[in-house]
PyMOL CGO cylinders between C-alpha atoms (Angstrom):
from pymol import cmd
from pymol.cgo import CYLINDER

trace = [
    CYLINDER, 47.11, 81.12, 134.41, 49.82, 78.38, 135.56, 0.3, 1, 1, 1, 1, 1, 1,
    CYLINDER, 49.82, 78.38, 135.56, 51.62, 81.47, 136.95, 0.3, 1, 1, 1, 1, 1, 1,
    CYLINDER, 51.62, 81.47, 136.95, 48.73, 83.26, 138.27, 0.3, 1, 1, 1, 1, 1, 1,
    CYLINDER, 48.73, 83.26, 138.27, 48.30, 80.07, 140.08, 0.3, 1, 1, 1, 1, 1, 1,
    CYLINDER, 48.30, 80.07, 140.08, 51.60, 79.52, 141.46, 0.3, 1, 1, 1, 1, 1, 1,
    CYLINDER, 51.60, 79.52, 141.46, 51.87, 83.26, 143.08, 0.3, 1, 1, 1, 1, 1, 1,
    CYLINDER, 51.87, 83.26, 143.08, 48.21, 82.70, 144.85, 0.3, 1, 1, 1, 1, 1, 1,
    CYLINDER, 48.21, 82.70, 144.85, 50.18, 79.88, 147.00, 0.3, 1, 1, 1, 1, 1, 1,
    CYLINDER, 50.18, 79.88, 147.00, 53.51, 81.61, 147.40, 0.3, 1, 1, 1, 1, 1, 1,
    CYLINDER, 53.51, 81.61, 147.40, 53.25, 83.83, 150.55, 0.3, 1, 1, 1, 1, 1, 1,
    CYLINDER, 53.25, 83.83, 150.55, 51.25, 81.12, 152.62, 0.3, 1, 1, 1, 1, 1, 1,
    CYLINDER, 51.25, 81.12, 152.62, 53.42, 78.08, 152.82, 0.3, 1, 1, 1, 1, 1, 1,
    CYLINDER, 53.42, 78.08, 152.82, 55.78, 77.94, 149.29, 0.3, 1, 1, 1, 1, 1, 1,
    CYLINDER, 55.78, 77.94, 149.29, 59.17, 79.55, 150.08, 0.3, 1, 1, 1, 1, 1, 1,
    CYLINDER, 59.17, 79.55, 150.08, 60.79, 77.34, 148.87, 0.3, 1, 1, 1, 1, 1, 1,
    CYLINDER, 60.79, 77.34, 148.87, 60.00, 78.04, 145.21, 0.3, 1, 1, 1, 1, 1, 1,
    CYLINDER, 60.00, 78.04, 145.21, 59.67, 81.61, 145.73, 0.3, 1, 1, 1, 1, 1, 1,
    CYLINDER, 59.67, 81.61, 145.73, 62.84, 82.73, 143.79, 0.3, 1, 1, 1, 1, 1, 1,
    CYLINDER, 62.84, 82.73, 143.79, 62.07, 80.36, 140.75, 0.3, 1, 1, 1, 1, 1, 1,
    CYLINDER, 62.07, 80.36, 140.75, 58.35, 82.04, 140.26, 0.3, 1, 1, 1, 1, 1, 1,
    CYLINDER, 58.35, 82.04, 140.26, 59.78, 85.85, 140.97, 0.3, 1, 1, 1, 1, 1, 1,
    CYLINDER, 59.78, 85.85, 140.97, 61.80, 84.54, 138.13, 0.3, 1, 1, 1, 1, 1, 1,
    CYLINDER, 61.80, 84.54, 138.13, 59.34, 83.23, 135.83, 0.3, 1, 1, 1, 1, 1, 1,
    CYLINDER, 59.34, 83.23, 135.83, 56.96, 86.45, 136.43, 0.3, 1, 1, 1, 1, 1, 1,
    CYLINDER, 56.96, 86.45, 136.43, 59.47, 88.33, 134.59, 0.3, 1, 1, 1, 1, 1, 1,
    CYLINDER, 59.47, 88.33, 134.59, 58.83, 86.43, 131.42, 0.3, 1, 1, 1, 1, 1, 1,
    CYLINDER, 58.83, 86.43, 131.42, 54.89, 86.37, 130.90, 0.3, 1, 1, 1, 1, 1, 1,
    CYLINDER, 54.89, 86.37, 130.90, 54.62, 88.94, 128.84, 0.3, 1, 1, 1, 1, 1, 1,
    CYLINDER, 54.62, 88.94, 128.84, 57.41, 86.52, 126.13, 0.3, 1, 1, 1, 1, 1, 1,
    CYLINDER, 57.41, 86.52, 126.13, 57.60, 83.20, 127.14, 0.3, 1, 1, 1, 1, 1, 1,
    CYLINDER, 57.60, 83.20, 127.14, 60.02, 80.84, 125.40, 0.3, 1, 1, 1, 1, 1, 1,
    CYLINDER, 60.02, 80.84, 125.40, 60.04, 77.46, 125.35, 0.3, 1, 1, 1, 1, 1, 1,
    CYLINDER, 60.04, 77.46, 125.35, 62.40, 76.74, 128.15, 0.3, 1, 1, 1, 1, 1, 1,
    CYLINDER, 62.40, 76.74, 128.15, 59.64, 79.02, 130.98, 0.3, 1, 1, 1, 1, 1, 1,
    CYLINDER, 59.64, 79.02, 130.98, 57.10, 76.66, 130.00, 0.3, 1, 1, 1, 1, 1, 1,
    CYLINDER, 57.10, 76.66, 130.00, 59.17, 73.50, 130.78, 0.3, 1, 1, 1, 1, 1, 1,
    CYLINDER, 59.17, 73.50, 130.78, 60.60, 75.09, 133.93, 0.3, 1, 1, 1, 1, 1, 1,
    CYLINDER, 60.60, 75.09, 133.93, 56.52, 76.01, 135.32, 0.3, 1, 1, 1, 1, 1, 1,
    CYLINDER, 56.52, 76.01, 135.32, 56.14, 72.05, 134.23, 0.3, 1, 1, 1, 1, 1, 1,
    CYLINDER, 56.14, 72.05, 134.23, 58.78, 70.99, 136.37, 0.3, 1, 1, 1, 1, 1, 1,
    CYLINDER, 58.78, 70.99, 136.37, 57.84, 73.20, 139.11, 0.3, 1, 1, 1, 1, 1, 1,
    CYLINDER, 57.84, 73.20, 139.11, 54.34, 71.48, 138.98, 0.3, 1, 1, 1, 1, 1, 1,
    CYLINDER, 54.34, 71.48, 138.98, 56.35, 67.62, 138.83, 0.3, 1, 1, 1, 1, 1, 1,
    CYLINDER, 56.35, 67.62, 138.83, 58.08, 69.22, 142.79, 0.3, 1, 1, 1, 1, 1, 1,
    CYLINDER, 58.08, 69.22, 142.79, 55.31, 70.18, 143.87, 0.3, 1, 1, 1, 1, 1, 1,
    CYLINDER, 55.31, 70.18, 143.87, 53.47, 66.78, 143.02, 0.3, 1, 1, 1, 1, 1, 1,
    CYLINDER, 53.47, 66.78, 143.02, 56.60, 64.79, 144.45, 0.3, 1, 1, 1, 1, 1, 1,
    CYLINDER, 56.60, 64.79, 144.45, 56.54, 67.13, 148.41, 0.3, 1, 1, 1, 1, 1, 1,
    CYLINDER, 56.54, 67.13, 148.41, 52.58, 67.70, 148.31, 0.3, 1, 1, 1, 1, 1, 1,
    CYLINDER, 52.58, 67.70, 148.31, 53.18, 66.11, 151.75, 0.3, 1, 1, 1, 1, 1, 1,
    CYLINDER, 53.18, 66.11, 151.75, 55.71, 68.74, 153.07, 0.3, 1, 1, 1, 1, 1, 1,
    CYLINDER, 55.71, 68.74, 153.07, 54.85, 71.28, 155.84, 0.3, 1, 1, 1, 1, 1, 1,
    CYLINDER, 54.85, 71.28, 155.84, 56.70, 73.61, 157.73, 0.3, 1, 1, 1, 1, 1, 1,
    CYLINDER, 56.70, 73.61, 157.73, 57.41, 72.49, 161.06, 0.3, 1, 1, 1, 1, 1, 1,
    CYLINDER, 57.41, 72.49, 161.06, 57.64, 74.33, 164.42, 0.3, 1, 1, 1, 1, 1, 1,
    CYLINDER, 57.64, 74.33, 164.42, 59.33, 72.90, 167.61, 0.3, 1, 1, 1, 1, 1, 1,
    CYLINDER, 59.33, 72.90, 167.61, 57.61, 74.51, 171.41, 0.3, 1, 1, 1, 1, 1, 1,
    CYLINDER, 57.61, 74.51, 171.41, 61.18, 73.38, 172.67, 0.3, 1, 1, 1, 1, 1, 1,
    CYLINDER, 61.18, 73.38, 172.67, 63.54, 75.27, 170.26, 0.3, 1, 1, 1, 1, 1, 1,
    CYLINDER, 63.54, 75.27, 170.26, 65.83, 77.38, 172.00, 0.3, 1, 1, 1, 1, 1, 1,
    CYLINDER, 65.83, 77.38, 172.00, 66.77, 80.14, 169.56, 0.3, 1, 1, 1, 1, 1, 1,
    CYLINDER, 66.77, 80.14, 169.56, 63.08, 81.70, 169.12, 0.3, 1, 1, 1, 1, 1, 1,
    CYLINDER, 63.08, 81.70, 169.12, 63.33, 84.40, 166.73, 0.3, 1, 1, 1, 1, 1, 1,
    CYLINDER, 63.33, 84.40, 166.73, 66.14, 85.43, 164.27, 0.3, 1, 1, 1, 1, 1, 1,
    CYLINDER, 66.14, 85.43, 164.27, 66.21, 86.77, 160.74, 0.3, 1, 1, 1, 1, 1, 1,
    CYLINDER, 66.21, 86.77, 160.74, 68.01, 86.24, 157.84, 0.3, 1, 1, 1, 1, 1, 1,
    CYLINDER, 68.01, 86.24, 157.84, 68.67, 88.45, 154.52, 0.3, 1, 1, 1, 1, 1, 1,
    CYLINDER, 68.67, 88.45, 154.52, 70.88, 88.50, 151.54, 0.3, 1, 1, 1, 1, 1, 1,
    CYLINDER, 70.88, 88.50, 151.54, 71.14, 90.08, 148.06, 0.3, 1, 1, 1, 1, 1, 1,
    CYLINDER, 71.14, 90.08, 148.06, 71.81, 89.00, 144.52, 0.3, 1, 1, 1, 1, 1, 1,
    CYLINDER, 71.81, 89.00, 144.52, 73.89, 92.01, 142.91, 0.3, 1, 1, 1, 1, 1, 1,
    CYLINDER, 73.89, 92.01, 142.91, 72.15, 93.29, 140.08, 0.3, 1, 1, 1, 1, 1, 1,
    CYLINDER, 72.15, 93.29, 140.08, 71.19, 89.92, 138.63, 0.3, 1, 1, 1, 1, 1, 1,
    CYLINDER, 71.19, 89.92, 138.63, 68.03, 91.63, 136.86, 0.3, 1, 1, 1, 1, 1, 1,
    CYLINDER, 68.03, 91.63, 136.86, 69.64, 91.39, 133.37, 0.3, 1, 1, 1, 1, 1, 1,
    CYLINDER, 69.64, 91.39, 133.37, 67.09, 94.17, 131.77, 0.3, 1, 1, 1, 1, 1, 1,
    CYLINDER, 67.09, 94.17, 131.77, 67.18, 96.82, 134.87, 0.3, 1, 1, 1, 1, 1, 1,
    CYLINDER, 67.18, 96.82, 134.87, 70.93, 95.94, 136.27, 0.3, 1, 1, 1, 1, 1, 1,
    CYLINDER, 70.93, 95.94, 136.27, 68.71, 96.09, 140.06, 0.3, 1, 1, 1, 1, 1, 1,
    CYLINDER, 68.71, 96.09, 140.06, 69.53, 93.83, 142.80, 0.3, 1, 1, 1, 1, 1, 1,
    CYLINDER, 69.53, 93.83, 142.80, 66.94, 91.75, 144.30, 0.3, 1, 1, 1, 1, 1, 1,
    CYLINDER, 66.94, 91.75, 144.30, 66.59, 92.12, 148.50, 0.3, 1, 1, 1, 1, 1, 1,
    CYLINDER, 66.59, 92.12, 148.50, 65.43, 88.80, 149.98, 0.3, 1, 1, 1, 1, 1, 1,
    CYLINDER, 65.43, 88.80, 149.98, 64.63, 87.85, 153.65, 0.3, 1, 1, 1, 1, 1, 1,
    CYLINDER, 64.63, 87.85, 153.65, 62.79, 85.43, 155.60, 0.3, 1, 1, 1, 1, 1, 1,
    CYLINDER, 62.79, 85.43, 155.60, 62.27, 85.25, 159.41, 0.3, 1, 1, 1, 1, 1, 1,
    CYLINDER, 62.27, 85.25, 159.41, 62.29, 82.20, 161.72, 0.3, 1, 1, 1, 1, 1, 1,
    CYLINDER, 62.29, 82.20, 161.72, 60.08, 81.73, 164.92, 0.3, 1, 1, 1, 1, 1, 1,
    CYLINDER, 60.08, 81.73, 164.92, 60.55, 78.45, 167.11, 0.3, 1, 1, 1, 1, 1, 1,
    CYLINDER, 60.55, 78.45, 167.11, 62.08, 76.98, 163.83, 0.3, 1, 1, 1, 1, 1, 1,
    CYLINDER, 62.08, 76.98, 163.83, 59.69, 77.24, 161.40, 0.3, 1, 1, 1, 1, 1, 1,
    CYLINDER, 59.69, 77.24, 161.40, 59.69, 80.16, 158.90, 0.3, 1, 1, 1, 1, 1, 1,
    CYLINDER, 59.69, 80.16, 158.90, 56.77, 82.16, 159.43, 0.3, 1, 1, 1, 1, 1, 1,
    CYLINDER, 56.77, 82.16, 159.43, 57.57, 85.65, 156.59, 0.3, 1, 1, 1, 1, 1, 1,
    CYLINDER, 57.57, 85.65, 156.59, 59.55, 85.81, 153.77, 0.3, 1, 1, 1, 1, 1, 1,
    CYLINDER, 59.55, 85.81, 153.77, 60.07, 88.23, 150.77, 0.3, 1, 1, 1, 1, 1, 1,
    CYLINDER, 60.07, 88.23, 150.77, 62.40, 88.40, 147.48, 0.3, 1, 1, 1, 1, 1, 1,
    CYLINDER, 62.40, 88.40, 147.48, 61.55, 92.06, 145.78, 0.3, 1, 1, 1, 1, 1, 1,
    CYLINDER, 61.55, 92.06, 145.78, 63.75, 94.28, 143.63, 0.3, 1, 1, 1, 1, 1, 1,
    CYLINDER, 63.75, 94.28, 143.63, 65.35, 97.18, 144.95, 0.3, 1, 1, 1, 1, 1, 1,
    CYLINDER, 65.35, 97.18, 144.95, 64.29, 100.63, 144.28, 0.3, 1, 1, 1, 1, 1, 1,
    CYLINDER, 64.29, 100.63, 144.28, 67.38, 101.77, 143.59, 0.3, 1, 1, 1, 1, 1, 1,
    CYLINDER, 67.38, 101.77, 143.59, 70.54, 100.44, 141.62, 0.3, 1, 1, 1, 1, 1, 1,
    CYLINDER, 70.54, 100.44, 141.62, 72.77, 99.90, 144.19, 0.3, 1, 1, 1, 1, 1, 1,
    CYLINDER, 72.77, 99.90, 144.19, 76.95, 100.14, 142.45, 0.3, 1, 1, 1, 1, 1, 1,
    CYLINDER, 76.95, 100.14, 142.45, 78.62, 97.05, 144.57, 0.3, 1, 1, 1, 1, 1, 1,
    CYLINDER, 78.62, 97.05, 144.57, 77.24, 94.12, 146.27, 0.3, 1, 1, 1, 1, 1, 1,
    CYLINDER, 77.24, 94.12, 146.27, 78.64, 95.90, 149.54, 0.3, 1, 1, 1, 1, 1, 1,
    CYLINDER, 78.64, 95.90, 149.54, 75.84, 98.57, 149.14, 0.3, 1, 1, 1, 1, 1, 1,
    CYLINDER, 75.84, 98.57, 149.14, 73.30, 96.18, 147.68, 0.3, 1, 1, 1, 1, 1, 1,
    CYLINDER, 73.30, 96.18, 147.68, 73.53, 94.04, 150.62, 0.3, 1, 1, 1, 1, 1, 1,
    CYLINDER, 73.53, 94.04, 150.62, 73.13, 97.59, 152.97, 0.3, 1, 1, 1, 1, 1, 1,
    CYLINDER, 73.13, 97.59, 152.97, 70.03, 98.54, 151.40, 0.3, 1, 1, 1, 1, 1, 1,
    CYLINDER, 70.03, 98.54, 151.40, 68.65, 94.99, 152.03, 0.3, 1, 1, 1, 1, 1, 1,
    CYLINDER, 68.65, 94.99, 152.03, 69.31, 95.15, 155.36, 0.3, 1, 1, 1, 1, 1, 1,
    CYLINDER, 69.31, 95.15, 155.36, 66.50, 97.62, 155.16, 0.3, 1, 1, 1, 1, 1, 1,
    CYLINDER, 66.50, 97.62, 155.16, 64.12, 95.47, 154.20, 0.3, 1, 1, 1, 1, 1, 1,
    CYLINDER, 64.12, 95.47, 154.20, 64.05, 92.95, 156.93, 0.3, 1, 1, 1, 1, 1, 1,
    CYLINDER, 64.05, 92.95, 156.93, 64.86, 95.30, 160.04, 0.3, 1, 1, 1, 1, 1, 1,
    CYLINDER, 64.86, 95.30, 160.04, 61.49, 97.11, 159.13, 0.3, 1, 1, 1, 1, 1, 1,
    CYLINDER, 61.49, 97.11, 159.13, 59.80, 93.60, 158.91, 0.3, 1, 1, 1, 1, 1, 1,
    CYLINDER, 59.80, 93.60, 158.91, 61.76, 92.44, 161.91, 0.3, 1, 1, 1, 1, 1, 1,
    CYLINDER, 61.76, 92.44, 161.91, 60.84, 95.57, 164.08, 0.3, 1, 1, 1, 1, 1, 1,
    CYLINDER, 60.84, 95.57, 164.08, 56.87, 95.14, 163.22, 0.3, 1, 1, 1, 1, 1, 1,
    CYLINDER, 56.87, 95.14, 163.22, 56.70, 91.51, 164.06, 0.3, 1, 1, 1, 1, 1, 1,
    CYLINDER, 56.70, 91.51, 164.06, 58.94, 92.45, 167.73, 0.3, 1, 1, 1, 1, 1, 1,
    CYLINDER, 58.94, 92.45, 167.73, 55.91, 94.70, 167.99, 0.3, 1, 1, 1, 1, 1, 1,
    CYLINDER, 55.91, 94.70, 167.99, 53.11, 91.82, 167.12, 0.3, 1, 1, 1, 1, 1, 1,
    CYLINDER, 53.11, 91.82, 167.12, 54.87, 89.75, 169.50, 0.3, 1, 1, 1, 1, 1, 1,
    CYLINDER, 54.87, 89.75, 169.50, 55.08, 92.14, 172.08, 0.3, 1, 1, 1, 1, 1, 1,
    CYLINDER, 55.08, 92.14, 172.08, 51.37, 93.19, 172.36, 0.3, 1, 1, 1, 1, 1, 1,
    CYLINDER, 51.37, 93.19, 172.36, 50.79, 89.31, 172.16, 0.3, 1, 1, 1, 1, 1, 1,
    CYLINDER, 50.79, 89.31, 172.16, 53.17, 89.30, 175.32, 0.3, 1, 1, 1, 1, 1, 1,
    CYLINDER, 53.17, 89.30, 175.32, 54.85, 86.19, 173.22, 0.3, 1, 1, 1, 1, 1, 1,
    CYLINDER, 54.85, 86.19, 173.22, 58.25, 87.95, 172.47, 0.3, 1, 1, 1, 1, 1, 1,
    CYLINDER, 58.25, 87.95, 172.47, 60.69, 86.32, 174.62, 0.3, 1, 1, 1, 1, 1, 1,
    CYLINDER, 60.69, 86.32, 174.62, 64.58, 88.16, 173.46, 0.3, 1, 1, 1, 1, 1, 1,
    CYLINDER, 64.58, 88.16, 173.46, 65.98, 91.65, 174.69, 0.3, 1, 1, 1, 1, 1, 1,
    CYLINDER, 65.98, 91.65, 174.69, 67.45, 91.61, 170.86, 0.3, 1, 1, 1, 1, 1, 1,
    CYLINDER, 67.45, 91.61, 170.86, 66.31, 90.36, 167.64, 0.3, 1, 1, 1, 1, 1, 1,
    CYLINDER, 66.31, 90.36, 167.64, 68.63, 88.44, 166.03, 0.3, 1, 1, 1, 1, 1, 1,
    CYLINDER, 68.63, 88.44, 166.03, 69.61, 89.48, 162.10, 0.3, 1, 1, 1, 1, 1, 1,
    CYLINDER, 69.61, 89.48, 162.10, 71.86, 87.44, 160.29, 0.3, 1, 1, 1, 1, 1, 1,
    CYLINDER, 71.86, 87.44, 160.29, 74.28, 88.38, 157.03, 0.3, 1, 1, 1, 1, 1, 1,
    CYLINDER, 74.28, 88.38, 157.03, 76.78, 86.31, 155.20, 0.3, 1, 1, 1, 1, 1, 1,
    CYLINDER, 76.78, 86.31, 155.20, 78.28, 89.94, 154.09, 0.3, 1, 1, 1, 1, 1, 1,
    CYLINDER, 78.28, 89.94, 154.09, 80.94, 91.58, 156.04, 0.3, 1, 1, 1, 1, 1, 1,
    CYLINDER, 80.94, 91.58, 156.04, 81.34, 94.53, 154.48, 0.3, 1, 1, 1, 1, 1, 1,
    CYLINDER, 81.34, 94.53, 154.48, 77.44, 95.61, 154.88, 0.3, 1, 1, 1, 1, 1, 1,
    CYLINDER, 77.44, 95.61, 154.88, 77.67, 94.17, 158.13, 0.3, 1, 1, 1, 1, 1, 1,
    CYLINDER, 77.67, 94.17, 158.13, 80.72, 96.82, 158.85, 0.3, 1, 1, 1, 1, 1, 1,
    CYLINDER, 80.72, 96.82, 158.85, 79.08, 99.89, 157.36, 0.3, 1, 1, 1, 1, 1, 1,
    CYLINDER, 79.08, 99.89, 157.36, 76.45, 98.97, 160.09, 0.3, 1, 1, 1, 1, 1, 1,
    CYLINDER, 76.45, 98.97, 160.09, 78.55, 98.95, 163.08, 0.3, 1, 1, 1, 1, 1, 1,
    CYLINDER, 78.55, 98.95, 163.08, 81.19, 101.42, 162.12, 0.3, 1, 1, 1, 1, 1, 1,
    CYLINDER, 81.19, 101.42, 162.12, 79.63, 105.15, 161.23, 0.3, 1, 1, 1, 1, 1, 1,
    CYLINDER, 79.63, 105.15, 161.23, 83.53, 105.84, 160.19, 0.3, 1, 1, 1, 1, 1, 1,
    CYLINDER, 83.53, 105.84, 160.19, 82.57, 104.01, 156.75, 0.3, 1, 1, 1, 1, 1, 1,
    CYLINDER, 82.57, 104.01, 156.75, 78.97, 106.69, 155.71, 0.3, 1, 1, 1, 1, 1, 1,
    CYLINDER, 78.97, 106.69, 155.71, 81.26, 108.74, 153.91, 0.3, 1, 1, 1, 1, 1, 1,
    CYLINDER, 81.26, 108.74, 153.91, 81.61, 106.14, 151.32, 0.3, 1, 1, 1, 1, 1, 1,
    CYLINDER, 81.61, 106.14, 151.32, 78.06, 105.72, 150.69, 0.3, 1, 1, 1, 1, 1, 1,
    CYLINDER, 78.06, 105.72, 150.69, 76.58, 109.19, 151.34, 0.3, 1, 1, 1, 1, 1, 1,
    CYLINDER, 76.58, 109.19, 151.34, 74.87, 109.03, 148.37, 0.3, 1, 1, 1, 1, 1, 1,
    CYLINDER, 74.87, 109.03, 148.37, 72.42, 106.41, 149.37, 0.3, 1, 1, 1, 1, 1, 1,
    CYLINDER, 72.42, 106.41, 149.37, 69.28, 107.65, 150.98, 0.3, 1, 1, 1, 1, 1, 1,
    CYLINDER, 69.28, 107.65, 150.98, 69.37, 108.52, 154.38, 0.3, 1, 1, 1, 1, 1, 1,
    CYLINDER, 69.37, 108.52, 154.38, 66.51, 106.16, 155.55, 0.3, 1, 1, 1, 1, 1, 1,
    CYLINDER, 66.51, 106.16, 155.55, 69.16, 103.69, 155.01, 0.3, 1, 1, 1, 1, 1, 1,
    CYLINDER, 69.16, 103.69, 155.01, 71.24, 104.58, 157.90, 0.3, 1, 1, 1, 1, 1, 1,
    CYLINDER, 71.24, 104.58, 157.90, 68.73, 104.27, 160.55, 0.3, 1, 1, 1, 1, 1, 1,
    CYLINDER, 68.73, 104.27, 160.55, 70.11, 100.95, 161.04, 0.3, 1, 1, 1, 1, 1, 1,
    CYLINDER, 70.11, 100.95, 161.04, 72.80, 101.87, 162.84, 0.3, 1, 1, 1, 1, 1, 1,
    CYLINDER, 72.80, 101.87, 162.84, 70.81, 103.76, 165.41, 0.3, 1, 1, 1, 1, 1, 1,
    CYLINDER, 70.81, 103.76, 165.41, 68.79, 100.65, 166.29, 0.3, 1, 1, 1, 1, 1, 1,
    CYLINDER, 68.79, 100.65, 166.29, 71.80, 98.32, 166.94, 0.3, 1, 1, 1, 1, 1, 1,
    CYLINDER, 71.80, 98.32, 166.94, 72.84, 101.09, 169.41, 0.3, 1, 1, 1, 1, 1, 1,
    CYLINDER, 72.84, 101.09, 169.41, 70.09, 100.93, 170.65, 0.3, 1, 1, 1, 1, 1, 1,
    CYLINDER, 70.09, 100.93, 170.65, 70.21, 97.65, 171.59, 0.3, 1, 1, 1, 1, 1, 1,
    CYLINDER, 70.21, 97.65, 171.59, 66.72, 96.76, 169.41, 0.3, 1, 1, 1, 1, 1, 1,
    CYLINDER, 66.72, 96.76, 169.41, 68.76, 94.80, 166.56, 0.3, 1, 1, 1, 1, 1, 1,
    CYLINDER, 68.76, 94.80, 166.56, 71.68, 92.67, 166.97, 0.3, 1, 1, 1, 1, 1, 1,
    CYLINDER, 71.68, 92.67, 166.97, 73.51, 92.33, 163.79, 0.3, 1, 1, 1, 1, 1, 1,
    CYLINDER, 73.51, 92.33, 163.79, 75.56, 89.24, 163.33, 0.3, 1, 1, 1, 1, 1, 1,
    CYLINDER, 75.56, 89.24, 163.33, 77.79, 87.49, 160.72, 0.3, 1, 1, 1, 1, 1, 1,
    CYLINDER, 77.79, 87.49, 160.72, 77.29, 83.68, 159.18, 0.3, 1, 1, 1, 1, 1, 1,
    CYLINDER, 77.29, 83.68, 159.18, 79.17, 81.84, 156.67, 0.3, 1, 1, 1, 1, 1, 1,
    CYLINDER, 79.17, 81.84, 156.67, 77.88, 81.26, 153.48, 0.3, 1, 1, 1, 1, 1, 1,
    CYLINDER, 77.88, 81.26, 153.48, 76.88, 77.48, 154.17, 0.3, 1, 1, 1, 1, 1, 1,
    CYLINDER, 76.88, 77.48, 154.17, 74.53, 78.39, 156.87, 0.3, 1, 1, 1, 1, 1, 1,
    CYLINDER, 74.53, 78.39, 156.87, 72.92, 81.49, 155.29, 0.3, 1, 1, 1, 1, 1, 1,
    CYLINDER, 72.92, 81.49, 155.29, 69.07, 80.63, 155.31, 0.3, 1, 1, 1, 1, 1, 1,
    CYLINDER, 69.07, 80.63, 155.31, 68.16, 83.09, 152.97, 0.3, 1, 1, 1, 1, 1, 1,
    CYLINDER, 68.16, 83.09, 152.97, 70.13, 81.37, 150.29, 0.3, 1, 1, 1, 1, 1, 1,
    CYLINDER, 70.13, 81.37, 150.29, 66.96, 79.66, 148.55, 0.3, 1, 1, 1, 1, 1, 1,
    CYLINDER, 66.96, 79.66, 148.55, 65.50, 82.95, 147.88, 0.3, 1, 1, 1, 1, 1, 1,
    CYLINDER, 65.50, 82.95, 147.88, 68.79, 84.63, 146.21, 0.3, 1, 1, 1, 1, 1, 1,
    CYLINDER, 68.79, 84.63, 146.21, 69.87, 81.93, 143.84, 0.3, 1, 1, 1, 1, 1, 1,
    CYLINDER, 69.87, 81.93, 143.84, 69.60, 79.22, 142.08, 0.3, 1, 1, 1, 1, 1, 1,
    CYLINDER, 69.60, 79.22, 142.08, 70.80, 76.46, 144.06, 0.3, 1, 1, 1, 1, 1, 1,
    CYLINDER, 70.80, 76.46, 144.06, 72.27, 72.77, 143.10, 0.3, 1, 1, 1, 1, 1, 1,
    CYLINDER, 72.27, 72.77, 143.10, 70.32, 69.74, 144.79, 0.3, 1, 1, 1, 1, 1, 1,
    CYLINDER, 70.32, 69.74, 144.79, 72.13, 69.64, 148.10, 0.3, 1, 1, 1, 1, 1, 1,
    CYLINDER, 72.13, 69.64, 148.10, 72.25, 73.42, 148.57, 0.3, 1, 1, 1, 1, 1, 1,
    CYLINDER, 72.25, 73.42, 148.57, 68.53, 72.98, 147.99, 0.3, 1, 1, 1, 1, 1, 1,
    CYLINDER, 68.53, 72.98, 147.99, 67.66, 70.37, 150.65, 0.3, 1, 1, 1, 1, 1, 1,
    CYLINDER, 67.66, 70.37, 150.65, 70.05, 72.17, 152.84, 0.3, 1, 1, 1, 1, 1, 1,
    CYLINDER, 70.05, 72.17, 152.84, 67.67, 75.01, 152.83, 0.3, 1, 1, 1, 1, 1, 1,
    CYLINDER, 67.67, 75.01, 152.83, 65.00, 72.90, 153.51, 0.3, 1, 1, 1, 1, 1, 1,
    CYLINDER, 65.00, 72.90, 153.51, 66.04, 71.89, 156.40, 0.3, 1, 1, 1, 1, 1, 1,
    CYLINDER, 66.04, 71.89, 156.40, 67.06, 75.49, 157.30, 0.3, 1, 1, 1, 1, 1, 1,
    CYLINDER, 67.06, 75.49, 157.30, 63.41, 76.35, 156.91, 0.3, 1, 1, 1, 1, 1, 1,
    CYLINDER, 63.41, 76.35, 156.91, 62.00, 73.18, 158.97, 0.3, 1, 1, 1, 1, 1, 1,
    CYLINDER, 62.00, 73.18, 158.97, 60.02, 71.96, 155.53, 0.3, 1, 1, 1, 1, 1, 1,
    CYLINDER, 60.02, 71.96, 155.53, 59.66, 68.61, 155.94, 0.3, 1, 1, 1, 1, 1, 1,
    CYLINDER, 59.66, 68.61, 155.94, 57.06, 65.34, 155.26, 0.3, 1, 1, 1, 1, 1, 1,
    CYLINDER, 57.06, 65.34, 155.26, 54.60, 65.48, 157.77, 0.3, 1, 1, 1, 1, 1, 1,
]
cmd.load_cgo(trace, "trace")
């Protein structure tokens, strides 16, 4: 039920304690002692930032962009990575996701590849929304990765060989940066926005995502 409770809020407005619940779910079935006081403590935050919203700015100049990472088979009983995304508009977050992979990908390289995936599919559907809405204001939509190596096997066909064993749909990303539709870019670790939703983070790492997310007291 406390669980239960905490998943009804997550995809409206709780990112930020997405990846602690994804974690907990994976323990109902044999709680210890330790889940229990962790879902206690996540009550105790939510208590202390009931007045926190996620804020949006009409003047913000960068008006869509996404961000995804990867934890590399972190899932202790399957060895899966998790694929974990969220997408900006105006400066507010407006779609996020943490979700294990289908598949188990052999190197955080590939892991990171196959989560790119994930939010291009997301990314190209709300480009679409946006569109119809005649609201979508880019020629590209932004992606950003704190990974160079997944960002390389994107840009650089040379590198398929190496990974020819992962499924094709995989490689369609390529086509659409070609294309002009996606523009692929590197960050640095510090301002990856997608942290919050790959690990756990210490208590400036956390406000810094925060802030990256434009949650804030109203």
């Amino acid at each position: 039920m406390l669980i239960s409770s905490l998943l009804y809020i997550i995809p409206g407005i709780k990112v930020d304690i997405t990846f602690t619940i994804i974690k907990l779910t994976r323990y109902t079935s044999n709680p210890s002692n330790i889940h229990f006081i962790t879902i206690k403590l996540v009550y105790k935050y939510l208590k202390d930032i009931k007045d926190y919203r996620i804020t949006y700015y009409k003047d913000n100049n960068h008006f869509i962009s996404g961000y995804y990472d990867a934890d590399y088979a972190r899932d202790i009983i399957t060895t899966k990575s998790t694929s974990e995304y969220l997408i900006l508009l105006v400066g507010g977050i407006i779609n996020w996701k943490s979700k294990l992979q289908s598949i188990i990908a052999q190197s955080t390289t590939k892991a990171e590849y196959i989560a790119i995936n994930t939010v291009i599919k997301e990314a190209i559907y709300i480009k679409a929304l946006l569109k119809e809405l005649r609201y979508y204001k880019q020629n590209k939509f932004p992606i950003y990765t704190n990974n160079n190596g997944a960002l390389l096997l994107t840009k650089n066909p040379i590198f398929h060989e190496r990974i020819k064993h992962i499924i094709v749909k995989y490689h369609y990303i390529g086509d659409l940066i070609i294309k002009g539709i996606i523009d692929l870019n590197y960050i640095s670790f510090k301002n990856q926005k997608a942290n919050g939703l790959t690990k756990p983070l210490n208590k400036s790492l956390f406000n810094d995502f925060l802030i990256h997310i434009s949650f804030k007291s109203s």
